[in-house]
PAKOL-883375 format. One line per field, with one value per residue (C-alpha): residue in one letter; x, z, y. Coordinates in pm, 1 decimal, padded with zeros to 6 digits, m for minus. Layout:
BEGIN
rest = c(A;...)
u = c(X;...)
w = c(Z;...)
v = c(Y;...)
This chain:
BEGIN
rest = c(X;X;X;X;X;X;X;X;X;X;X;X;X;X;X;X;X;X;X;X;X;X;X;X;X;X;X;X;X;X;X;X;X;X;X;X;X;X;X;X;X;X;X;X;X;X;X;X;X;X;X;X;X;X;X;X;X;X;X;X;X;X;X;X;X;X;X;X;X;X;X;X;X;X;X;X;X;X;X;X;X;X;X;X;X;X;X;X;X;X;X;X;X;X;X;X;X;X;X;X;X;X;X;X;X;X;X;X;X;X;X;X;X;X;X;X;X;X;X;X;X;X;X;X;X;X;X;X;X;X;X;X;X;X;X;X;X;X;X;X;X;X;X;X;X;X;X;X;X;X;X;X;X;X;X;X;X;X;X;X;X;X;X;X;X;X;X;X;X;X;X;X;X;X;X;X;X;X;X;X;X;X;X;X;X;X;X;X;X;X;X;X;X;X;X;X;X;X;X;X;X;X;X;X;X;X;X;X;X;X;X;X;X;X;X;X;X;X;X;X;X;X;X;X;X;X;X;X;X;X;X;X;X;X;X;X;X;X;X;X;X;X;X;X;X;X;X;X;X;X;X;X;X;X;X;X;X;X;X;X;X;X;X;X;X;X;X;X;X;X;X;X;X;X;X;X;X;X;X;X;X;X;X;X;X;X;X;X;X;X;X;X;X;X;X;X;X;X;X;X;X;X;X;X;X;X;X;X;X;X;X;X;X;X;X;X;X;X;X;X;X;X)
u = c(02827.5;02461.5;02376.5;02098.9;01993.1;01833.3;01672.8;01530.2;01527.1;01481.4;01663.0;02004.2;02131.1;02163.7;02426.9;02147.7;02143.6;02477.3;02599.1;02318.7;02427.2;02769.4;02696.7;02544.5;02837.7;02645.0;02680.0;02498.6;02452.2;02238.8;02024.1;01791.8;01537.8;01239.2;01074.9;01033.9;01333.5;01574.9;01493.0;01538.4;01925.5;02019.7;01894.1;01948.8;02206.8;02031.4;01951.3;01768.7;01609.0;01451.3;01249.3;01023.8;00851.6;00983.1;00721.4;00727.9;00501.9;00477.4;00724.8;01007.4;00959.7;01005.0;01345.0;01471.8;01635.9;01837.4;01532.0;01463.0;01277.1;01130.2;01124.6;00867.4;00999.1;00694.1;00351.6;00143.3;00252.4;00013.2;00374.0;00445.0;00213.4;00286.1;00076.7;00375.1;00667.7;00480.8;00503.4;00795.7;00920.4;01000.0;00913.7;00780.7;00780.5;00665.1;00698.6;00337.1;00306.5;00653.8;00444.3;00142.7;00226.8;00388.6;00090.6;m00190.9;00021.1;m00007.9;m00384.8;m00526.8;m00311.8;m00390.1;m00716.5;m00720.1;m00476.9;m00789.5;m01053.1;m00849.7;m00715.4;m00385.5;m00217.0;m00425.0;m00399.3;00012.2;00054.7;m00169.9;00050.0;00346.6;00168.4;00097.7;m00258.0;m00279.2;m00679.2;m00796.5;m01149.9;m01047.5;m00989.5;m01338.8;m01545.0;m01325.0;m01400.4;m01361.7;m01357.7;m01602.6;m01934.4;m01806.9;m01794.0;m01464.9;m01508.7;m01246.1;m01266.7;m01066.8;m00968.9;m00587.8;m00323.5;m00326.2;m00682.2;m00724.5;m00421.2;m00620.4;m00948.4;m00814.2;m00625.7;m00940.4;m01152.8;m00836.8;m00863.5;m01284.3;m01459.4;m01680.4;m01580.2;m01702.3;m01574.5;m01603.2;m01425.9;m01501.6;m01396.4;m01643.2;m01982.3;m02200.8;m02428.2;m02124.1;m01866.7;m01445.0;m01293.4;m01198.4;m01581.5;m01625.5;m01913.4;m01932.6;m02131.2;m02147.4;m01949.8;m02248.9;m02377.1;m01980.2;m02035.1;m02360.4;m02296.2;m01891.7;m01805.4;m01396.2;m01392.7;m01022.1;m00951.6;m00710.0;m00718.6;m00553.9;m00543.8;m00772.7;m00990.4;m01296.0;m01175.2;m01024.7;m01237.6;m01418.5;m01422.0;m01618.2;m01879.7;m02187.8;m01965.9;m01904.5;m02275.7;m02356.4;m02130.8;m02205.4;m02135.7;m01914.1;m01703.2;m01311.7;m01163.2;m00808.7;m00631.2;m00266.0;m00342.2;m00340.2;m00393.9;m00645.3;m00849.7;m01020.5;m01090.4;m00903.3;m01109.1;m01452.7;m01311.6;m01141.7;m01480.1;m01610.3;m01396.7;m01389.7;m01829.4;m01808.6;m01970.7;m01698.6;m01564.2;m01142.4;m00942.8;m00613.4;m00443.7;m00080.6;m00093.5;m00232.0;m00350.0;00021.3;00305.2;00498.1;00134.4;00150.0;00159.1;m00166.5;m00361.7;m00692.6;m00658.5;m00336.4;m00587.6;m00870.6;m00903.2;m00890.3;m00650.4;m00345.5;m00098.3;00196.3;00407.6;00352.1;00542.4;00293.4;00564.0;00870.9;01003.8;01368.3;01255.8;01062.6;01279.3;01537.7;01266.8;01182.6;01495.8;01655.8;01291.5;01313.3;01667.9;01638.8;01364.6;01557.2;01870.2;01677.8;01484.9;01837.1;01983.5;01735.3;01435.4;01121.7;01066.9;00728.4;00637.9;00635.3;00340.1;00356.6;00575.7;00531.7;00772.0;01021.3;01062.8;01229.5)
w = c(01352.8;01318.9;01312.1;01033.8;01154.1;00904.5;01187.9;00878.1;00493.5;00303.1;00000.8;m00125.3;m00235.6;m00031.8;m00210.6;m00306.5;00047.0;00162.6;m00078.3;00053.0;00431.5;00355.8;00102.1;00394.1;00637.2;00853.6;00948.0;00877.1;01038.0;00879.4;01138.7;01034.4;01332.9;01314.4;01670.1;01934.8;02172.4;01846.9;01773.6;02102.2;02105.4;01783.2;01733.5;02121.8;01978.7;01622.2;01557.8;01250.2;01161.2;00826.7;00871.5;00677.0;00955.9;01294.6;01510.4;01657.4;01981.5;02217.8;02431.6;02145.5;02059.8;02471.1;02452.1;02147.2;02357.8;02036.4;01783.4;01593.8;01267.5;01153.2;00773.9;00647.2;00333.6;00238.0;00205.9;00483.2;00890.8;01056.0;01243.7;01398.7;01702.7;01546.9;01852.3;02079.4;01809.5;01780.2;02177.0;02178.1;01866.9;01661.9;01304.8;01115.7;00700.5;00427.3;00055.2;m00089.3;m00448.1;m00520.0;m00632.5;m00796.3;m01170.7;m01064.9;m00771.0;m01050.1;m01290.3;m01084.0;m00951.1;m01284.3;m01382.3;m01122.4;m01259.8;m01588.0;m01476.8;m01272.3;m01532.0;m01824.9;m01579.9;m01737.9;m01405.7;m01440.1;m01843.0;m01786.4;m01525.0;m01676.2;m02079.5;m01839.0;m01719.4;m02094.9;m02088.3;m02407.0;m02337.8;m02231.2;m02211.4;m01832.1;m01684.0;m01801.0;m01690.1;m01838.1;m01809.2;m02055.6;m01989.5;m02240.1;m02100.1;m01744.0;m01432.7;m01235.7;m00887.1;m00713.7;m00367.1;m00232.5;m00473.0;m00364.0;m00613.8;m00641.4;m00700.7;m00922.4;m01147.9;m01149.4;m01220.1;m01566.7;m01666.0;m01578.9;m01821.4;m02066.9;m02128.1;m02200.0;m01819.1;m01686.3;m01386.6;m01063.3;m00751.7;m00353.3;m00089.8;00279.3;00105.8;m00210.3;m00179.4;m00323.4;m00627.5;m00752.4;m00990.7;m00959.4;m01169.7;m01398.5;m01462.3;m01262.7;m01071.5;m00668.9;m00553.2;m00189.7;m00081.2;m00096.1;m00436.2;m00569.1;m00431.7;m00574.0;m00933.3;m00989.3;m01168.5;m01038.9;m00675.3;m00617.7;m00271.4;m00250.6;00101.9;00385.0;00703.8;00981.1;01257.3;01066.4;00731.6;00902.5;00724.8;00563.0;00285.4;00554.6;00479.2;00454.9;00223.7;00022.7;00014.0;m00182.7;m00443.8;m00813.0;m00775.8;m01031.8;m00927.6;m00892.8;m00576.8;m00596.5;m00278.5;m00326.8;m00019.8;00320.6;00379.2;00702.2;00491.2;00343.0;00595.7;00454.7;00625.6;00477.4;00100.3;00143.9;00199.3;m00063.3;m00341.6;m00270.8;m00213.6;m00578.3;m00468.7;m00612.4;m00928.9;m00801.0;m00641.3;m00703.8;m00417.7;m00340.6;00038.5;00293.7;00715.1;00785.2;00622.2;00475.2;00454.4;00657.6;00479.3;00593.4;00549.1;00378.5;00089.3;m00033.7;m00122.4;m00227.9;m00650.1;m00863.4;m00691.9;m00826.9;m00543.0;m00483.3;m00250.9;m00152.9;m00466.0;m00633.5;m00537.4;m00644.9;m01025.1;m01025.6;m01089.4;m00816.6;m00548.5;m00623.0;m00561.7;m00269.7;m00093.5;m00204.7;m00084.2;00242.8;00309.7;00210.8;00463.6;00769.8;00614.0;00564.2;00972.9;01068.3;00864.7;01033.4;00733.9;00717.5;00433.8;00194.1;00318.1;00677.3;00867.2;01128.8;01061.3;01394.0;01530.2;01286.3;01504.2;01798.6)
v = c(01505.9;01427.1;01058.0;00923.5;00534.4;00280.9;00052.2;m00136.1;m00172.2;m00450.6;m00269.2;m00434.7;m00105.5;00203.8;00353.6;00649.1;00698.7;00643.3;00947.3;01216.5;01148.5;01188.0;01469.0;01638.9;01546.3;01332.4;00970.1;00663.7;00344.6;00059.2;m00218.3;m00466.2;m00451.9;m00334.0;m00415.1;m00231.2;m00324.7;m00321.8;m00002.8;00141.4;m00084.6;00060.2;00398.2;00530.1;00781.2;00888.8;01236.8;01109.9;00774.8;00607.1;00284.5;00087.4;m00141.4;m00036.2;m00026.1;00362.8;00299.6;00553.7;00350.6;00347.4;00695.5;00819.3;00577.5;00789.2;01119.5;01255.1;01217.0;01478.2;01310.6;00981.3;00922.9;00644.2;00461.0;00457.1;00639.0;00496.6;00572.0;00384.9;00213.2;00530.9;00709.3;01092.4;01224.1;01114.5;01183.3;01513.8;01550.2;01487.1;01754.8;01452.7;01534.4;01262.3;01218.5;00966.2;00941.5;01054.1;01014.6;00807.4;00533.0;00626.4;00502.6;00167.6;00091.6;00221.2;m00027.9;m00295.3;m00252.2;m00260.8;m00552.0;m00785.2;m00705.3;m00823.8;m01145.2;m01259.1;m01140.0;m01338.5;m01636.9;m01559.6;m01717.5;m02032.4;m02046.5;m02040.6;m02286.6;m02548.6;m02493.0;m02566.8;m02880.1;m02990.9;m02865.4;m02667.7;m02657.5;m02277.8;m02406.1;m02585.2;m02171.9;m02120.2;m01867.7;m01581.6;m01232.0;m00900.1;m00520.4;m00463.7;m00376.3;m00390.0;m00164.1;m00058.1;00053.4;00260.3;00301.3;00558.3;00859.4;00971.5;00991.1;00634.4;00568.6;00849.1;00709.0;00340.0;00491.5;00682.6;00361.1;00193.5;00403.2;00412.1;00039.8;00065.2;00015.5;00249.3;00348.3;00452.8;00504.5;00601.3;00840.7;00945.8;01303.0;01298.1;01326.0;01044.6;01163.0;01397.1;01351.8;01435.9;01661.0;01384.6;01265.9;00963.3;00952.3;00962.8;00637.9;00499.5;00228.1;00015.0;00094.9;00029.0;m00293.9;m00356.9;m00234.6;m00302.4;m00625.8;m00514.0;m00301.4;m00210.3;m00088.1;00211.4;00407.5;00381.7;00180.8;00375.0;00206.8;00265.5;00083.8;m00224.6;m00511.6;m00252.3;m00566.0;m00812.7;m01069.3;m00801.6;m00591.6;m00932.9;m01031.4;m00678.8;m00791.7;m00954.8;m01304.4;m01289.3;m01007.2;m00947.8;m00809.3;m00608.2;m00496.0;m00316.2;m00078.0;m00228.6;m00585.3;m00536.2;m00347.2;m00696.8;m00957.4;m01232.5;m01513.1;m01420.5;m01354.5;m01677.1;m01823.9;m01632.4;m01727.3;m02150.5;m02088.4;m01908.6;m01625.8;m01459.1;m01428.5;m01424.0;m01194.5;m01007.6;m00926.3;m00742.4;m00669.1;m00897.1;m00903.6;m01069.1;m01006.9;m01247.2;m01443.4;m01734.1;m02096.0;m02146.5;m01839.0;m01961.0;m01704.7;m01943.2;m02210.9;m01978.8;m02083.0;m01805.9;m01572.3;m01352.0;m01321.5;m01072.7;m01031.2;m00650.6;m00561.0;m00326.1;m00024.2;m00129.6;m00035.3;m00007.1;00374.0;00446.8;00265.0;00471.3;00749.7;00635.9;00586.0;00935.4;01115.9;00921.4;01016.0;01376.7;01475.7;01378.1;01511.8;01856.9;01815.5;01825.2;02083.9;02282.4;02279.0;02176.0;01875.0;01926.4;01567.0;01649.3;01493.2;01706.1;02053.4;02231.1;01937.1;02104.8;02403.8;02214.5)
């Protein structure tokens, strides 16, 4: 009987996936391990594995003899080396798209909470400060830019809620060529001139060696001084030290911010004492709709790998021909 391993989840409620696997006739076991030496204890025998933070080094996935597919909870895979799973005929999947509505949601919220102060505003009324004029400066979409940088599924969704609520919008992409527009309209700037012209810049790509701090202090010292960053992508993506600075110098308007450089965010990162911030804890993807998305899409593709298919969110589908 083919053996599908959680070595991770941090979801109370697999019953979703405990019904596909045995649906299927497979078997599931459930770990809650995500380094490198648990995964190799746990999953030694697993045909099939679903994680959400294991750490997939080469060394892990050359200690997995049985693999035959890795499913990502999830839409990023920058935990897993896929040129050794690939090596190795280890198929590996993710969950594109399961998100877009909720993430978009919660982008262009954060937004506004830091435009308005609404964070501020509420926990000085519950202090017995009925007094909005303390929060000032406030902000307003009217008259303002949006900048979008990166234009996936994701940032495509924030930029038309963007323009929905009265912004103009602009946005970036390594794949769009600066002086066009998309489909939808929005005109193609360079990352510098979104800097330079957007009064919000939300950040929306993914995690690759040439966007690590791709937010740094040069980026930050193109930007309107009274400016909002939003980050519900990849927390390395902004470097956390020099927006810190930023926001207690007041060369920055605030900052909303779902994802962060370490996760949980350590008591003392700077950005925890930074004034005008909206903080989440990497929630942006979870609605109790699309985490039930999520975890039957991450379950099916190794279910379907082993049954001998190849899943539409395969990563790497010649693996599927082992």
């Amino acid at each position: 009987m083919p053996k599908i391993v959680i070595v991770d989840t941090s979801f109370d409620d697999l019953r979703i996936c405990e019904d596909l696997v045995r649906q299927a006739g497979m078997e599931l076991a459930v770990f809650h391990d995500p380094s490198e030496d648990g995964i190799i204890k746990n999953a030694a025998d697993a045909d099939g594995i679903i994680t959400s933070y294991g750490q997939f080094t080469k060394r892990v996935i050359d200690a997995l003899p049985k693999c035959r597919v890795i499913s990502r909870t999830g839409v990023g895979v920058d935990n897993v080396d896929i040129p050794a799973a690939t090596a190795r005929g280890i198929a590996v999947c993710n969950v594109p798209g399961y998100a877009t509505d909720v993430v978009s949601d919660h982008a262009v919220t954060l937004a506004l909470a830091v435009l308005r102060r609404i964070t501020e505003l509420d926990a000085n009324l519950r202090k017995g400060q009925w007094d909005f004029l303390v929060a000032r400066p406030f902000g307003q979409v009217y008259g303002r830019t949006f900048g979008v940088v990166g234009m996936g599924n994701i940032g495509r969704a924030v930029a038309e809620k963007a323009r929905g609520l009265g912004f103009r919008v602009v946005c970036t992409s390594h794949s769009l060529q600066p002086g066009d527009h998309t489909p939808e309209g929005f005109p193609v700037l360079a990352y510098e001139d979104v800097l330079r012209q957007a009064d919000v810049v939300s950040f929306h790509t993914a995690l690759l060696p040439e966007t690590r701090h791709l937010l740094d202090a040069d980026a930050i010292a193109l930007m309107k001084p009274d400016a909002v960053v939003v980050n519900t992508s990849r927390g390395p993506i902004i470097d956390t030290k020099a927006l810190a600075e930023a926001l207690v110098e007041g060369r920055l308007f605030g900052a909303g911010l779902d994802v962060f450089e370490g996760e949980p965010i350590s008591p003392d990162d700077p950005l925890l004492a930074a004034p005008h911030t909206v903080l989440t804890p990497h929630a942006a993807f979870w609605s109790e709709q699309s985490g039930a998305e999520l975890i039957r899409r991450a379950t099916q593709a190794p279910i379907e790998v082993l049954q001998g298919l190849v899943p539409h969110d395969c990563l790497n589908p010649q693996a599927c021909k082992r």
